[in-house]
SEPA-181186 format. One line per 10 residues: number of its first residue (from 1); their letters; for each residue x, y, z of N, C-alpha, C. Coordinates in steps of 0.05 Angstrom, whole numbers. Example, Ala and Ser with C-alpha at 12.3 -4.5 7.8 and 13.67 -1.06 7.14 Angstrom:
% SEPA-181186
1 = AS = 264 -114 156 246 -90 156 264 -66 156; 257 -45 142 273 -21 143 258 1 157
This chain:
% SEPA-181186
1 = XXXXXXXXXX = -1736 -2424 -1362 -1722 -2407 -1381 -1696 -2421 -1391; -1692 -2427 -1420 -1673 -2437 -1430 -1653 -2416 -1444; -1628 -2419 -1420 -1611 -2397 -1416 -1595 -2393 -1444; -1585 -2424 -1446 -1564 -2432 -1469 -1574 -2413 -1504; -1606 -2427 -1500 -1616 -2423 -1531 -1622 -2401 -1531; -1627 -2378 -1507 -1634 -2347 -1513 -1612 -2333 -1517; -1578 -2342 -1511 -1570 -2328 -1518 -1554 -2340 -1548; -1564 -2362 -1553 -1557 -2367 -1585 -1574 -2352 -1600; -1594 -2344 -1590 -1618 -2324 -1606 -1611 -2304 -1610; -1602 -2290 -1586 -1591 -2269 -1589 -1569 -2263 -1598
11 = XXXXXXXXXX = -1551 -2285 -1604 -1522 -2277 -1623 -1537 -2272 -1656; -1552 -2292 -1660 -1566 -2290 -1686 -1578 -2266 -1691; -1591 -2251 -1667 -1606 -2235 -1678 -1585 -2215 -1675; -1565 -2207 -1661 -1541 -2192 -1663 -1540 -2187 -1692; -1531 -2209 -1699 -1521 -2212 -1726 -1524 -2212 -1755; -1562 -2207 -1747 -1579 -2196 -1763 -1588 -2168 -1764; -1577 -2159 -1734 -1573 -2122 -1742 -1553 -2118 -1748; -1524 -2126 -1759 -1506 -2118 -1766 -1504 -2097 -1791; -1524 -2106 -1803 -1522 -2099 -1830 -1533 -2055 -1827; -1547 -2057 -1804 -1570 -2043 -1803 -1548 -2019 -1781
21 = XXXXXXXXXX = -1527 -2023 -1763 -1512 -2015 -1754 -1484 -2005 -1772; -1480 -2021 -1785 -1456 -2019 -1810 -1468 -1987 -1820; -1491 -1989 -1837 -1509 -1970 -1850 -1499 -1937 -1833; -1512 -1942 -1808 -1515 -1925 -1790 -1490 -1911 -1784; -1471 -1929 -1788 -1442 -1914 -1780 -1438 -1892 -1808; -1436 -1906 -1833 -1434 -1889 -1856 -1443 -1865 -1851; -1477 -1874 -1847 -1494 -1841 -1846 -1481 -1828 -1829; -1473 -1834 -1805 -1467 -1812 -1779 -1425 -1799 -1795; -1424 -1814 -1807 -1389 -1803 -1820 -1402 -1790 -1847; -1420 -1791 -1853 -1425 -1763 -1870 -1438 -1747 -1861
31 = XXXXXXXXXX = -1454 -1738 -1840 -1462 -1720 -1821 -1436 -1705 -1802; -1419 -1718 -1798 -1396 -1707 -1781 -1380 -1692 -1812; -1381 -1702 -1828 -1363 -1685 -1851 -1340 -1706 -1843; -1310 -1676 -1849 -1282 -1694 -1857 -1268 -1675 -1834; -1286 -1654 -1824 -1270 -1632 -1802 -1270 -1648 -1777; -1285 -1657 -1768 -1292 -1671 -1738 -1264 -1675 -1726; -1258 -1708 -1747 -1247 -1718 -1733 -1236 -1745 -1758; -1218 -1759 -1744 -1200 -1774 -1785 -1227 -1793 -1780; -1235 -1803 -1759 -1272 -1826 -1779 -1284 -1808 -1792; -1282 -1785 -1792 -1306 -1774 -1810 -1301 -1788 -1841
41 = XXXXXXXXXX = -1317 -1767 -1861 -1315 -1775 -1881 -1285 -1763 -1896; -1280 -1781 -1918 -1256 -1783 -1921 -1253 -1748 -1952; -1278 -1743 -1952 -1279 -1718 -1978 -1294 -1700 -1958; -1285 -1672 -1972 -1303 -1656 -1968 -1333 -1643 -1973; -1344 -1645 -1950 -1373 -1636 -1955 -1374 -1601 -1951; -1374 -1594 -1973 -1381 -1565 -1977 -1407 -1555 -1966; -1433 -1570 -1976 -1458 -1566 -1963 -1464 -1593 -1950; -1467 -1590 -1933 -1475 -1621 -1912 -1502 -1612 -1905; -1518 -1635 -1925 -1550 -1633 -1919 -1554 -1650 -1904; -1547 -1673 -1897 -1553 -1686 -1865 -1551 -1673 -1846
51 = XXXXXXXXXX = -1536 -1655 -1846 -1529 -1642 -1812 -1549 -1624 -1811; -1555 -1610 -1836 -1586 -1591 -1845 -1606 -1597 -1834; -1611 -1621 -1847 -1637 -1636 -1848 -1644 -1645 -1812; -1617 -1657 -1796 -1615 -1663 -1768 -1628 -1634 -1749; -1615 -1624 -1760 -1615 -1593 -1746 -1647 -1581 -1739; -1653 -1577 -1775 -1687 -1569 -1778 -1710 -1593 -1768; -1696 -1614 -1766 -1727 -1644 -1761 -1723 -1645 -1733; -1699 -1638 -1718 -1691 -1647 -1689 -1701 -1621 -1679; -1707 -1599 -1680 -1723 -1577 -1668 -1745 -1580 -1670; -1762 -1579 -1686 -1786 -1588 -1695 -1798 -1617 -1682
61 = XXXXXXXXXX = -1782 -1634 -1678 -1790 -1656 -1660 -1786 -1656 -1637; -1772 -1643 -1625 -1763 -1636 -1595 -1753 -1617 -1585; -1766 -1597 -1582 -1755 -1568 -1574 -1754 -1565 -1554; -1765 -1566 -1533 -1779 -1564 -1502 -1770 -1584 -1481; -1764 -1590 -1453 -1772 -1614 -1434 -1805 -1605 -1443; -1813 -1632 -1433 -1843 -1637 -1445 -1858 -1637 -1416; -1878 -1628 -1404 -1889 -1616 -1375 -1923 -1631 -1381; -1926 -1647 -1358 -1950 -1661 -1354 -1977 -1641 -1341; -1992 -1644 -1346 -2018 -1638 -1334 -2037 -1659 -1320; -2043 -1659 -1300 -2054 -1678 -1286 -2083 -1669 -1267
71 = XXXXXXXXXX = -2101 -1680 -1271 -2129 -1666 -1261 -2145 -1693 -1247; -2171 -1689 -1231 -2183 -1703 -1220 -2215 -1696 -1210; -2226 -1709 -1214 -2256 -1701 -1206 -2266 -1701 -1181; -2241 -1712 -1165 -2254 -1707 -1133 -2242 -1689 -1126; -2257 -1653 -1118 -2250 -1642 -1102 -2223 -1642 -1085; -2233 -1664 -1064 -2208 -1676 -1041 -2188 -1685 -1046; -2177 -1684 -1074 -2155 -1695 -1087 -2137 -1675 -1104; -2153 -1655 -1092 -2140 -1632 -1121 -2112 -1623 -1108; -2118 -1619 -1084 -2078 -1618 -1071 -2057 -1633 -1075; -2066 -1662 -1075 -2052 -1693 -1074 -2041 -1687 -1107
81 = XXXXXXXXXX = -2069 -1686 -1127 -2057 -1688 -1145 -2042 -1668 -1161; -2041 -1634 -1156 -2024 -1608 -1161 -1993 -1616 -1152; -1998 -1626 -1123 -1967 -1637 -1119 -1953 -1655 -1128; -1972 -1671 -1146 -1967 -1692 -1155 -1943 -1688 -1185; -1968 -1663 -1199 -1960 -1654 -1224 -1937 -1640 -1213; -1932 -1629 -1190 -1907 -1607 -1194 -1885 -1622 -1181; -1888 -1645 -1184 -1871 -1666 -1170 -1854 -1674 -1204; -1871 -1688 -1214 -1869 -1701 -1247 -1859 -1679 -1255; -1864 -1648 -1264 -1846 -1629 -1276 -1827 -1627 -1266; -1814 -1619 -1246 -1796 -1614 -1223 -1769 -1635 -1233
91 = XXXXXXXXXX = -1782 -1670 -1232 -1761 -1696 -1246 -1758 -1687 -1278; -1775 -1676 -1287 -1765 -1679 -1315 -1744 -1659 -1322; -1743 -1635 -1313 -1719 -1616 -1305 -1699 -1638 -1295; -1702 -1635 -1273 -1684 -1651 -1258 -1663 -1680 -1277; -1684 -1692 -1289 -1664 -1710 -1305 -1659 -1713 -1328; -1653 -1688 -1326 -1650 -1671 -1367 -1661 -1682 -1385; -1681 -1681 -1384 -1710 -1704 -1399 -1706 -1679 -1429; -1707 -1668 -1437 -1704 -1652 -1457 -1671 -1665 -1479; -1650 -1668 -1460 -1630 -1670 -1473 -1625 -1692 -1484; -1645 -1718 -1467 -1643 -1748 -1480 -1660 -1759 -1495
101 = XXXXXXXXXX = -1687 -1744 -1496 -1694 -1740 -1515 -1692 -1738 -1538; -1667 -1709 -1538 -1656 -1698 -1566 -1647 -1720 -1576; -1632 -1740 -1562 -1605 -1760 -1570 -1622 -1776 -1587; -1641 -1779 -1574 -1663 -1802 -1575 -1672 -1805 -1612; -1686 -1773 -1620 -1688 -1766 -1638 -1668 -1768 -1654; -1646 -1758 -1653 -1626 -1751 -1670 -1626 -1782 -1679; -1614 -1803 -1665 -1616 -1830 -1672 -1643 -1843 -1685; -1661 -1836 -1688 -1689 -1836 -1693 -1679 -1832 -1732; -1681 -1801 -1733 -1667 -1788 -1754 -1646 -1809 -1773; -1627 -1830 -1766 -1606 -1841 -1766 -1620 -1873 -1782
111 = XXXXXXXXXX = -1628 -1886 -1755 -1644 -1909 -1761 -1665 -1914 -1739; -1666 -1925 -1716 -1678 -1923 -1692 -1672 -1909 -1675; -1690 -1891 -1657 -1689 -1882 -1630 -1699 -1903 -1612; -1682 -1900 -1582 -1689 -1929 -1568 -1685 -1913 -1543; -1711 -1911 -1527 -1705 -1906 -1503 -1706 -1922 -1478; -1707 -1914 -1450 -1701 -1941 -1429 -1714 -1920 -1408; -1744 -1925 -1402 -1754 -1912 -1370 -1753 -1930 -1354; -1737 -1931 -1328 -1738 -1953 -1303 -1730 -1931 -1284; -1723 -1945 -1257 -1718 -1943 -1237 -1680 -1955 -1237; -1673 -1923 -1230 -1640 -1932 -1231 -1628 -1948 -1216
121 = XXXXXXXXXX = -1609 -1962 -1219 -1598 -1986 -1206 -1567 -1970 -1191; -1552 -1974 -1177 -1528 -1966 -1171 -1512 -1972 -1194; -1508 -1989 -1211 -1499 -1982 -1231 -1499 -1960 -1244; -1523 -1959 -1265 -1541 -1931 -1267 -1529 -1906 -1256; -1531 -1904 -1222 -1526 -1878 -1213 -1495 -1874 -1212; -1478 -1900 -1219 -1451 -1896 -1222 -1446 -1880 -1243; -1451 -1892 -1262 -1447 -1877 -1297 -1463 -1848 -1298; -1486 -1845 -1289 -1484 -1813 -1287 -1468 -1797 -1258; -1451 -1801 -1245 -1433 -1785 -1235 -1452 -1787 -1212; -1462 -1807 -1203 -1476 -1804 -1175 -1500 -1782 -1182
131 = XXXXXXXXXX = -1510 -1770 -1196 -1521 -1743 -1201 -1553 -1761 -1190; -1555 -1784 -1210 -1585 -1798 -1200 -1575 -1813 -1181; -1597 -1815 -1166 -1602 -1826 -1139 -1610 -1862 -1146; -1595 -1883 -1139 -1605 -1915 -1141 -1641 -1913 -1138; -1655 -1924 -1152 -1682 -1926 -1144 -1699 -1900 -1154; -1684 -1883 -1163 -1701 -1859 -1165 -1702 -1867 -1207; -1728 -1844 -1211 -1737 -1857 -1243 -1711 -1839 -1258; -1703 -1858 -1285 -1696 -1838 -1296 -1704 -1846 -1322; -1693 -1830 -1348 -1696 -1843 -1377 -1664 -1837 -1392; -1663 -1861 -1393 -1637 -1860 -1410 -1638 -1866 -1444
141 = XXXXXXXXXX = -1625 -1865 -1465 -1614 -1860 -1493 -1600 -1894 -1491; -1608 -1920 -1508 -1599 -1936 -1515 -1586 -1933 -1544; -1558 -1941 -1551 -1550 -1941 -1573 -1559 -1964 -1582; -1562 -1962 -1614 -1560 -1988 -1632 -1537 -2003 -1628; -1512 -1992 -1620 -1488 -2013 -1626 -1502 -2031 -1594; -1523 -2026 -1574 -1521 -2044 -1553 -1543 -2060 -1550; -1556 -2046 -1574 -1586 -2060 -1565 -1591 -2080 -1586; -1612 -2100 -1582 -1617 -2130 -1586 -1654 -2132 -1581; -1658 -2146 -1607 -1684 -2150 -1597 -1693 -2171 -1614; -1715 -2191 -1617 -1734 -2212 -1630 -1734 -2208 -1665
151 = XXXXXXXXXX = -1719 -2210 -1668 -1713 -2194 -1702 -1741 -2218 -1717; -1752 -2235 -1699 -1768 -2255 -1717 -1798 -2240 -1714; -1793 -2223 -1698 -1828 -2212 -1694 -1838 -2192 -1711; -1853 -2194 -1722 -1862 -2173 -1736 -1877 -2149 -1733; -1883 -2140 -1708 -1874 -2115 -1693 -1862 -2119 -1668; -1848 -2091 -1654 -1841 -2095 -1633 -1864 -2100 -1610; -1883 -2088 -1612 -1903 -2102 -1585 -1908 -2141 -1586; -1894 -2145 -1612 -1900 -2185 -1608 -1867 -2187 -1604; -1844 -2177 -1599 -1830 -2186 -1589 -1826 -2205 -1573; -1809 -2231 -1561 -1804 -2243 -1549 -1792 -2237 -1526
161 = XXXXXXXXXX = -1766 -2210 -1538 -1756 -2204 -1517 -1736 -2179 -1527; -1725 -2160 -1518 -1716 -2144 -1522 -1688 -2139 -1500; -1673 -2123 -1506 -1646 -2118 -1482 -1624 -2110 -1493; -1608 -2097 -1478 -1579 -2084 -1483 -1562 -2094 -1469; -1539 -2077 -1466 -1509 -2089 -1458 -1506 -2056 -1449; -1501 -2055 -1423 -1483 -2033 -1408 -1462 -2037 -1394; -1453 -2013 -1389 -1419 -2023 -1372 -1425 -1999 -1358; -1415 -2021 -1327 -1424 -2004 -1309 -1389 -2003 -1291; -1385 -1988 -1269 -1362 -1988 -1256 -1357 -2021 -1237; -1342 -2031 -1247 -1337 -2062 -1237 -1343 -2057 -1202
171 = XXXXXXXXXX = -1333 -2042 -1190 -1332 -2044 -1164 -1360 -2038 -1151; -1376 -2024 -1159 -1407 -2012 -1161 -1426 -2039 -1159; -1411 -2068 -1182 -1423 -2088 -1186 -1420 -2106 -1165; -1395 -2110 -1151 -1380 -2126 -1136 -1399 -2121 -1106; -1393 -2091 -1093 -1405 -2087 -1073 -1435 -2085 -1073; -1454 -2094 -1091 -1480 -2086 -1095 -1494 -2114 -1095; -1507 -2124 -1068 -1525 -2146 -1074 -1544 -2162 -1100; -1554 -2139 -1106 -1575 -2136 -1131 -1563 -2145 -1149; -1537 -2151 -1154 -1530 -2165 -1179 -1527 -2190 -1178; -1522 -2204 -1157 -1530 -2227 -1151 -1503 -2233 -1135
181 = XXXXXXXXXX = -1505 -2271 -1140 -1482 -2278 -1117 -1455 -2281 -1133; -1450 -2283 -1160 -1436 -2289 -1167 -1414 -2258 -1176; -1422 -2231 -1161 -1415 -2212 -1170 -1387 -2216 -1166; -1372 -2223 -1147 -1355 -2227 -1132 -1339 -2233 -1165; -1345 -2251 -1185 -1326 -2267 -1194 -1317 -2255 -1218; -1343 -2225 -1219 -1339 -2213 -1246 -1313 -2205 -1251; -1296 -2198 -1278 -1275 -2185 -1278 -1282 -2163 -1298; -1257 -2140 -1301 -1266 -2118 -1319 -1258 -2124 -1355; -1274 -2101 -1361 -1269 -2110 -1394 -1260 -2086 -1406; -1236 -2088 -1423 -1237 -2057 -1441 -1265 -2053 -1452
191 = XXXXXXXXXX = -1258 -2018 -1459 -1277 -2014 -1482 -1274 -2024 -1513; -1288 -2038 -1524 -1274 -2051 -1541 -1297 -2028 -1571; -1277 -2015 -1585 -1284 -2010 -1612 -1300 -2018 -1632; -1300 -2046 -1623 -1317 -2063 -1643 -1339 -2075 -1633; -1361 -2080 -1640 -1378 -2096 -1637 -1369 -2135 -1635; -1372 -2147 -1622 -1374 -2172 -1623 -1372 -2188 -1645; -1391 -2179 -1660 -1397 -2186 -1689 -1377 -2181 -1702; -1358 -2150 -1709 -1344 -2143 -1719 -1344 -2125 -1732; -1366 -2111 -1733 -1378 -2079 -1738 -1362 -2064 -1717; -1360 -2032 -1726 -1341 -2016 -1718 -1373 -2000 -1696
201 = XX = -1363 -1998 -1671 -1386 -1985 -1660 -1382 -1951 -1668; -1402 -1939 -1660 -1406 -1909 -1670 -1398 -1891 -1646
């Protein structure tokens, strides 16, 4: 793996969603109006049909946590697998699978929805308030201002490679094997407003 040239790829391809993130900020400062907050928009929106339009397509696309059904043709399995299903409903409660979803959509709505199913890392269970458990499944909401992907492929399943940028609690990283050996050397970083590039994040 050639460390150097993937992440010259990836500045490139950074810098080829710029344009596509720029966009995205606009739309979301005329959705917030001029009441929010001073990024909003700088006039008044009397009727705000984005926030309309968000409102009626984001119900209609996601109203519910979403509940699995799970079946089997052997007899001897029908316990294994009932517990199985009321295991899978039970997590999706459990890790507000309905609410990240919404996020999911709403950004969907915007330009891309981008989601992330793994197995949480102590990082991970730092940033949600300890609430998830290291190793246990969750699904988290990737923003566009973090995510990066093969901008040369012409769909995402021929991607090369795909990935984000999170910030996790520095000390979480330090004491945690799994990040490797050099955690020790990390230091902390503000939150920085801007994108790298120089786009304003959202």
């Amino acid at each position: 793996l050639d460390i150097p040239r993937l992440v010259t790829t990836m500045r490139q391809d950074r810098l080829a969603l710029e344009r596509f993130r720029t966009k995205r900020v606009a739309m979301v400062r005329e959705y917030m109006g001029n009441n929010w907050n001073d990024d909003g928009m700088g006039r008044e929106v009397p009727v705000n049909m984005i926030s309309l339009y968000c409102s009626i397509m984001g119900r209609n696309l996601m109203p519910n946590n979403p509940r699995c059904m799970l079946s089997t043709f052997d007899p001897k399995q029908k316990p294994v697998v009932k517990a199985m299903q009321q295991w899978d409903n039970d997590q999706i409660i459990k890790m507000n699978l309905k609410n990240v979803l919404s996020r999911i959509v709403l950004d969907g709505l915007f330009s891309i929805g981008i989601g992330m199913v793994a197995l949480a890392t102590p990082g991970d269970s730092a940033m949600s308030a300890w609430k998830q458990k290291a190793g246990g499944v969750f699904v988290d909401r990737i923003s566009l201002d973090d995510f990066v992907f093969d901008t040369h492929a012409q769909d995402f399943s021929e991607c090369a490679y795909m990935g984000h940028r999170v910030r996790v609690p520095l000390e979480v990283v330090r004491e945690s094997k799994m990040y490797g050996k050099y955690r020790k050397e990390v230091s902390a970083q503000y939150d920085r407003p801007y994108n790298l590039e120089g786009d304003q994040r959202l």
